[in-house]
C-alpha positions as CSV (number, residue, x, y, z in Angstrom):
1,X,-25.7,27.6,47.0
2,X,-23.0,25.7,48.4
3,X,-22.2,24.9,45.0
4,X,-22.2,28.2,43.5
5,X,-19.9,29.5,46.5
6,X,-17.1,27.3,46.4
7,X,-16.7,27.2,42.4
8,X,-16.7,31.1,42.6
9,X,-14.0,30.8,45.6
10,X,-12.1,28.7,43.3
11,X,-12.4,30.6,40.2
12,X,-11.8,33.8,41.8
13,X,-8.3,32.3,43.3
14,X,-7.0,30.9,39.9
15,X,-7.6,34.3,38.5
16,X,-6.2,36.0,41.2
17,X,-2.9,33.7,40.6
18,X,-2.7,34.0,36.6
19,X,-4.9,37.0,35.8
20,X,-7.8,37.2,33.2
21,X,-7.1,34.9,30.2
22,X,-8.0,32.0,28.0
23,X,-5.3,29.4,29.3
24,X,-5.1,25.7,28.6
25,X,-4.0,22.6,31.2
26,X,-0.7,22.8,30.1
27,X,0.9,24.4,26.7
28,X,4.8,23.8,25.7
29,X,6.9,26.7,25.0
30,X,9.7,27.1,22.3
31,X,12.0,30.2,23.5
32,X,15.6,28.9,22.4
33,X,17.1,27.0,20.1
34,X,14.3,24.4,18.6
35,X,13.8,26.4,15.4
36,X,17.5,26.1,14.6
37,X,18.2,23.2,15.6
38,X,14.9,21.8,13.7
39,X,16.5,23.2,10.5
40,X,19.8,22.3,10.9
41,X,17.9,18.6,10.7
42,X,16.6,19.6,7.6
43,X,19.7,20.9,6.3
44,X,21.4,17.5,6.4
45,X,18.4,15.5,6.0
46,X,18.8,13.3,9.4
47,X,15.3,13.7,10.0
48,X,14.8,10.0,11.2
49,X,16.2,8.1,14.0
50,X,19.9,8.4,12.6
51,X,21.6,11.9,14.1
52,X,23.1,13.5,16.2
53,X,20.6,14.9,18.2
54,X,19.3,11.6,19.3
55,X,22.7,10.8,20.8
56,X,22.6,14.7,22.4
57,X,19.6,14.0,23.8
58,X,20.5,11.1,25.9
59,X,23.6,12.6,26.7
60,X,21.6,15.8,28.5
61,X,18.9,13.5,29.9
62,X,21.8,11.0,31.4
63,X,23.1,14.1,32.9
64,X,20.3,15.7,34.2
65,X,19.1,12.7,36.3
66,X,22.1,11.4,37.0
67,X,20.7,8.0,35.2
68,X,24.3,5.6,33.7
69,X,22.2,5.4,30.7
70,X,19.5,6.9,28.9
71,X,17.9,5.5,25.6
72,X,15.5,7.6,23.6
73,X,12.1,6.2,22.0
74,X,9.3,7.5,20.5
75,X,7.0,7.9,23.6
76,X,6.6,7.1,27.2
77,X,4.2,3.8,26.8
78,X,7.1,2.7,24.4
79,X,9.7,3.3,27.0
80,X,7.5,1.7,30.0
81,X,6.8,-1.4,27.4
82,X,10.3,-2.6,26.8
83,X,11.4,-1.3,30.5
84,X,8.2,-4.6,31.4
85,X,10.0,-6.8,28.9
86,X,13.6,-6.4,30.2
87,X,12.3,-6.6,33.8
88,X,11.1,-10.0,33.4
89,X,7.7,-9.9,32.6
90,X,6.3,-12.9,30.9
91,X,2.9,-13.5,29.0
92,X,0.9,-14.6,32.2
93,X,2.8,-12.7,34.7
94,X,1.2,-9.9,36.5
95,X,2.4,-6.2,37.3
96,X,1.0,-4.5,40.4
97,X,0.1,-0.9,39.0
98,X,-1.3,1.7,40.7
99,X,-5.3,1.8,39.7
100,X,-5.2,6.2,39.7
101,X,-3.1,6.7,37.0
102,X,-2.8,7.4,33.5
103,X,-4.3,4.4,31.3
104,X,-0.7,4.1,29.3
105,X,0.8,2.6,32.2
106,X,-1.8,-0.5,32.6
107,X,-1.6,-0.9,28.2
108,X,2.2,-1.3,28.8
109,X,1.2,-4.4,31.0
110,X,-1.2,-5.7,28.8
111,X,1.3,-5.2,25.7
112,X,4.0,-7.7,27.3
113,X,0.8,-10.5,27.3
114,X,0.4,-10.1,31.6
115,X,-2.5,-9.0,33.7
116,X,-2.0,-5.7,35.7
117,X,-2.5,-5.8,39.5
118,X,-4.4,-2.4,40.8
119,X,-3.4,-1.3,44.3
120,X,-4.3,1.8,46.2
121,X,-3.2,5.1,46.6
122,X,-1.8,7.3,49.2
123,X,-3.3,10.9,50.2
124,X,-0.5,12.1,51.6
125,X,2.1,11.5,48.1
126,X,-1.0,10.4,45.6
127,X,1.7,7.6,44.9
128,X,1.4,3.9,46.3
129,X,0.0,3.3,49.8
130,X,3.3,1.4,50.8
131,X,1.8,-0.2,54.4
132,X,-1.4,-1.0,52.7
133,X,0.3,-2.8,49.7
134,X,2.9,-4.8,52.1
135,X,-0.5,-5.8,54.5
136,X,-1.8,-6.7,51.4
137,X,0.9,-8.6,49.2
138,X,1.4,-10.4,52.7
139,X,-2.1,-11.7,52.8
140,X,-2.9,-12.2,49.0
141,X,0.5,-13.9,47.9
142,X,3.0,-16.4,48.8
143,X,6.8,-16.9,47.9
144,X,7.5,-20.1,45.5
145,X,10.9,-20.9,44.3
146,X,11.7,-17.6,44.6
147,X,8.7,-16.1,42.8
148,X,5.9,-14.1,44.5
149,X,2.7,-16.1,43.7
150,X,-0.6,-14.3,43.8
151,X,-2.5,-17.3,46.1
152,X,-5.6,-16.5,44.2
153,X,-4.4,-16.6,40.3
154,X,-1.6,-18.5,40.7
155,X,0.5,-16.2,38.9
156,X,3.8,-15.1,39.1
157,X,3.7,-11.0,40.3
158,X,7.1,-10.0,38.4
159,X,7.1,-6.1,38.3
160,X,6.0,-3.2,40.6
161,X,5.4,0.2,39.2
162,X,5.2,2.8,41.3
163,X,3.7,6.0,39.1
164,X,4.7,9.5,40.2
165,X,1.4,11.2,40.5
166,X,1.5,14.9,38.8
167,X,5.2,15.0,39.5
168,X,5.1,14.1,42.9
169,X,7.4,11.3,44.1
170,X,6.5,8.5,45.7
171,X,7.9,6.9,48.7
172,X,11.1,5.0,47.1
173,X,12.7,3.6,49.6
174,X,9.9,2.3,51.8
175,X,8.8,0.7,47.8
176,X,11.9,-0.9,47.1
177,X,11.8,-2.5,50.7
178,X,8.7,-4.1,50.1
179,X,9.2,-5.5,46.7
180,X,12.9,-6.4,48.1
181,X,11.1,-8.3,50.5
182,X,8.9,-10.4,48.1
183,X,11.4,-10.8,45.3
184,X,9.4,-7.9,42.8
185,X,11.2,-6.1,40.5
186,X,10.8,-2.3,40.6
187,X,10.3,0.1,37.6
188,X,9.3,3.5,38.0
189,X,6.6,5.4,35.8
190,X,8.3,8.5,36.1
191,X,6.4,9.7,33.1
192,X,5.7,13.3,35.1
193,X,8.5,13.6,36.8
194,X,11.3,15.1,35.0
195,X,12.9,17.4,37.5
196,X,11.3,15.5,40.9
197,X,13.7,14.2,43.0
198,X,13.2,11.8,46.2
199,X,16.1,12.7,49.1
200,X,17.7,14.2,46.6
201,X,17.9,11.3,43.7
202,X,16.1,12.0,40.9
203,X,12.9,10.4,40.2
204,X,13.6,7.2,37.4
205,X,16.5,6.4,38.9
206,X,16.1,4.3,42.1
207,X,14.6,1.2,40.6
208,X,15.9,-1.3,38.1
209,X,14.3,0.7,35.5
210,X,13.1,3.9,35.2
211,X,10.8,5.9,32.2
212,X,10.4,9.4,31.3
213,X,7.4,11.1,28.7
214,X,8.4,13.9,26.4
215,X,4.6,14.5,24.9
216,X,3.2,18.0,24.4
217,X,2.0,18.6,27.7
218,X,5.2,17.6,29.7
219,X,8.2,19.7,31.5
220,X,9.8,18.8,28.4
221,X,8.7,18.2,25.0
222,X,10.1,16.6,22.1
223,X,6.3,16.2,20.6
224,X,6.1,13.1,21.2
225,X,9.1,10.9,22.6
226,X,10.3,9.3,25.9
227,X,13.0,7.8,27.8
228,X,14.2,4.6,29.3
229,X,16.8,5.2,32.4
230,X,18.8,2.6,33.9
231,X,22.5,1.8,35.5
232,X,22.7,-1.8,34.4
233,X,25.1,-1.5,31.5
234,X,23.5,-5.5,30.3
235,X,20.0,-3.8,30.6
236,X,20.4,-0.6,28.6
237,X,22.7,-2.6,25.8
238,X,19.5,-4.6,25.7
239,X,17.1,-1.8,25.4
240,X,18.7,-0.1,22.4
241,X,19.0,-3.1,20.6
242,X,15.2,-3.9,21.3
243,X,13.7,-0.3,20.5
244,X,16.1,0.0,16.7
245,X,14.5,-3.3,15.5
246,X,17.3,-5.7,17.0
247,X,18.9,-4.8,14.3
248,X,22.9,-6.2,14.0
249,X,25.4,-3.9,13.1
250,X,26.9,-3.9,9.6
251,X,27.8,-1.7,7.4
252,X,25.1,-2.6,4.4
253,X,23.4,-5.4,5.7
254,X,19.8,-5.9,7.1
255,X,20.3,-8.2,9.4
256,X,18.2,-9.1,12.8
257,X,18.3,-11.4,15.3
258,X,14.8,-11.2,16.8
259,X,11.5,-9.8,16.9
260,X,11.9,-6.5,18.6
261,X,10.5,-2.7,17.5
262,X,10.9,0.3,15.6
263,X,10.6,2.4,18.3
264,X,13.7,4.7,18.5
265,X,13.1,8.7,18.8
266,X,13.3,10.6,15.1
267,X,16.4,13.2,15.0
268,X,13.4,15.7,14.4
269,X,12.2,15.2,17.5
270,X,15.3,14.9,19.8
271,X,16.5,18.4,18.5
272,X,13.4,19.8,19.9
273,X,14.3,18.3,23.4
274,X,17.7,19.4,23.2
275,X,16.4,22.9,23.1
276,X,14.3,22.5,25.5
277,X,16.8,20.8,28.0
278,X,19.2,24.1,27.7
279,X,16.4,25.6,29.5
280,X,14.8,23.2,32.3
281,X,16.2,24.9,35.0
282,X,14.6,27.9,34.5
283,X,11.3,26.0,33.4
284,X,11.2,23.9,36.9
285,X,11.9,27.0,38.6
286,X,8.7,28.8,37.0
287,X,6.2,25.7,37.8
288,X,7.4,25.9,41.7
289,X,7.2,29.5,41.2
290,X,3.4,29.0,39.9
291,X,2.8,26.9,43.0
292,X,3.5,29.6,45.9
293,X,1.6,32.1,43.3
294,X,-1.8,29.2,44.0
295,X,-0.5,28.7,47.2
296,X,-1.0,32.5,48.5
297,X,-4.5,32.9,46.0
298,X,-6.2,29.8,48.2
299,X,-5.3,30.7,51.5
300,X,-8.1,31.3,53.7
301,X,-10.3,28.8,51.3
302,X,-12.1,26.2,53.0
303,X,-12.7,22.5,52.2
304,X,-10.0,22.0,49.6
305,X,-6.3,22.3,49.9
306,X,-3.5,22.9,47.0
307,X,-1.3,19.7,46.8
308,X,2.3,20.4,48.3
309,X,5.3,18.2,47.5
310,X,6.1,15.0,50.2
311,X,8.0,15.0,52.6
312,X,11.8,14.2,51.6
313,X,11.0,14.9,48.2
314,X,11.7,17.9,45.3
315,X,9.0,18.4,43.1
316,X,8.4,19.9,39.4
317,X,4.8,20.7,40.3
318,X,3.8,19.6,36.6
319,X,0.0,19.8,37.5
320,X,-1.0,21.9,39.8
321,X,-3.3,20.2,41.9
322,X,-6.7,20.7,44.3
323,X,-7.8,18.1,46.0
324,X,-11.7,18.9,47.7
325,X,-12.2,17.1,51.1
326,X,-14.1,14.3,51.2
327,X,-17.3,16.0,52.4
328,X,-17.2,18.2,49.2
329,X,-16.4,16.0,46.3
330,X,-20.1,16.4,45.2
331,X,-18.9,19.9,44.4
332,X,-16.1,18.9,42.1
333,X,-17.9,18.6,38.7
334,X,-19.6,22.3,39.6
335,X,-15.8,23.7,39.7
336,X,-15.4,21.6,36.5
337,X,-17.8,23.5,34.5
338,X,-17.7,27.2,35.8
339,X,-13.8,27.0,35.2
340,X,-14.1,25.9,32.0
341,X,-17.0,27.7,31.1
342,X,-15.2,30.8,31.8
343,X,-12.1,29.9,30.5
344,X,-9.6,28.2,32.4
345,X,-9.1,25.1,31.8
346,X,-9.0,22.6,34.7
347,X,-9.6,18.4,34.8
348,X,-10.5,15.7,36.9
349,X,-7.9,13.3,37.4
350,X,-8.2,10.0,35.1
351,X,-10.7,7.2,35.6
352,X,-9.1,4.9,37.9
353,X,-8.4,1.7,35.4
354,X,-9.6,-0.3,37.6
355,X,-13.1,1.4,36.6
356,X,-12.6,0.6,32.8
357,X,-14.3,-2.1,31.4
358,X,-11.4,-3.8,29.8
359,X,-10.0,-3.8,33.4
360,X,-12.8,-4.8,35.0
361,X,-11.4,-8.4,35.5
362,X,-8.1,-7.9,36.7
363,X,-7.4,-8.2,39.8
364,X,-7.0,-5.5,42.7
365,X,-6.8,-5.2,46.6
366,X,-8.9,-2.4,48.2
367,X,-9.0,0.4,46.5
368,X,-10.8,3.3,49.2
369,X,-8.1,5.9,48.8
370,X,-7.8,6.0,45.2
371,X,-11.4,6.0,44.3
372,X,-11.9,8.4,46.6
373,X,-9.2,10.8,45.6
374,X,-10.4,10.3,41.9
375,X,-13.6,12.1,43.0
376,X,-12.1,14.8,44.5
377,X,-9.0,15.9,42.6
378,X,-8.8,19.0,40.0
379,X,-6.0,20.1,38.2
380,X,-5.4,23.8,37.6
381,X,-4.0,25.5,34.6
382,X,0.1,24.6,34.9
383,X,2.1,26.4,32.1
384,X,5.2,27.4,32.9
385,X,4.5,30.9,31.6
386,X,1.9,31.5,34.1
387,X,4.4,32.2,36.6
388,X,4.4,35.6,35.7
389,X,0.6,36.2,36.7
């Protein structure tokens, strides 16, 4: 009965918010210029990674987050894999990831040949648990020539990458401290974020590195696509010559001067994001907009609360999310199916990748918080046009 209550509470409050409709997690919308600009590609037949779109791109995202640089690629694991590589990491190295989080960000480990490093979660920002992880790294690791050492592996711990859960930052500065402190290198998985900002910086932009997804179901979409952010002029000359093939410039000739990838963002696909940048102000306002429309529906519901932004922090609300207390998580996959069922689409968070059996190996400190929270999360339906109701 229990059961039957809550998913009905639940059910009732999302269609209270965004009225009676099919609706799915989270569709795109194309209300400016994407057509025209799409044809104007076709017109001159830059359809690949040669145009200027591309350039326009970078020039609006660079703005936007107030990044030095910004180089486009085809997706966000592409842009998180060569952020790895110019952040140090080695074959044999590991990269402390967090374990609830999408799987791309533990394949971008495993792509640079090191071993990714689970550690837990944190209720209050869904990011890193930054006093567990500094309780932990000092226990688990020592400081050799320089290099953290995981005491128990013997391997060097190069990269942290904090991931900012749904859109929500994570707690930057107290981050940075503690991989200051052990000689890590940070680069943000800000994969969610675009538009999130932590005391005012945007999210992407306080580490070395930084990386931003443009897939269907982001703020932005290019379709597929991402972005690598940085200040280091060295690092970002680096990363565009890595993602076009390390190709040398010349007028005629193929010539290359390593082993690199072809993984530089199609003209096609910037154009789409450089419509869709002309209107991200109005699209973050309608997904903070759709969070006080939830955040009225669900009061007065007990034993779940609607995720708010952190403290100190500016969020883009790209998932809406519910998070049951702990006592009800049995009720989660109950809410699960008479949401879906009656259609509103709503998900559990992902299987922490710790959990996965090709990650079942890799090492990992306590992870109570996250496995716990992946029991008792559920996103609700986030598209910008629900605003409206």
């Amino acid at each position: 009965m229990k059961n039957l209550m809550m998913s009905e509470e639940v059910l009732t409050a999302i269609v209270r918010t965004i009225g009676k409709r099919e609706v799915s997690l989270h569709e795109p919308e194309f209300l400016g210029n994407e057509s025209k600009y799409l044809e104007e590609c076709l017109n001159t037949t830059f359809v690949s990674s040669v145009g200027k779109f591309v350039n326009e791109f970078e020039s609006q995202i660079s703005h936007f987050t107030g990044a030095k640089h910004a180089i486009a690629v085809v997706n966000g694991t592409a842009a998180l894999h060569v952020a790895l590589l110019l952040s140090g990491v080695k074959p044999g190295d590991e990269v402390l990831v967090p374990s609830l989080t999408f799987v791309a960000t533990g394949n971008a480990v495993v792509y640079c040949g090191a071993t990714p490093h689970f550690i837990d979660s944190s209720e209050s920002n869904l990011g890193i648990n930054v006093e567990k992880l500094r309780s932990y790294l000092l226990s688990a690791t020592k400081l050799v020539n320089g290099k953290c050492i995981n005491r128990s592996s013997g391997r060097t711990i190069q990269t942290l990458v904090p991931m900012h859960t749904f859109g929500h930052a994570g707690d930057l500065d107290e981050l940075i401290e503690v991989a200051t402190e052990f000689n890590i290198v940070v680069v943000e998985d800000a994969a969610e974020s675009l538009g999130s900002y932590y005391k005012k910086r945007h999210t992407g932009t306080l580490g070395l590195l930084g990386v931003i997804s443009f897939n269907g179901n982001k703020i932005v979409t290019t379709g597929g696509g991402g972005m690598l952010l940085t200040d280091d002029d060295v690092l970002a000359a680096k990363a565009k010559h890595l993602t076009t093939t390390a190709k040398l410039s010349h007028p005629w000739e193929f010539r290359h001067d390593q082993v690199a990838f072809n993984y530089r963002l199609p003209n096609l696909n910037a154009a789409i994001g450089c419509a869709q940048m002309e209107r991200i102000e109005s699209i973050i306002y309608a997904k903070r907009k759709l969070y006080e429309n939830y955040r009225k529906s669900f009061e007065g519901i007990e034993g779940l609360q609607l995720f708010r932004e952190p403290a100190n922090s500016t969020s883009n609300y790209w998932l809406q999310t519910l998070i049951l207390n702990k006592e009800n998580e049995s009720l989660r996959e109950t809410i699960l199916e008479r949401t879906n069922a009656a259609g509103y689409m709503t998900r559990p968070a992902w299987i922490p990748l710790s959990e996965l059996k090709h990650f079942e190996m890799a090492p990992r400190m306590n992870l109570e918080s996250a496995l716990s929270l992946s029991r008792r999360i559920i996103n609700l339906p986030s598209s910008p046009k629900l605003a409206e109701g």
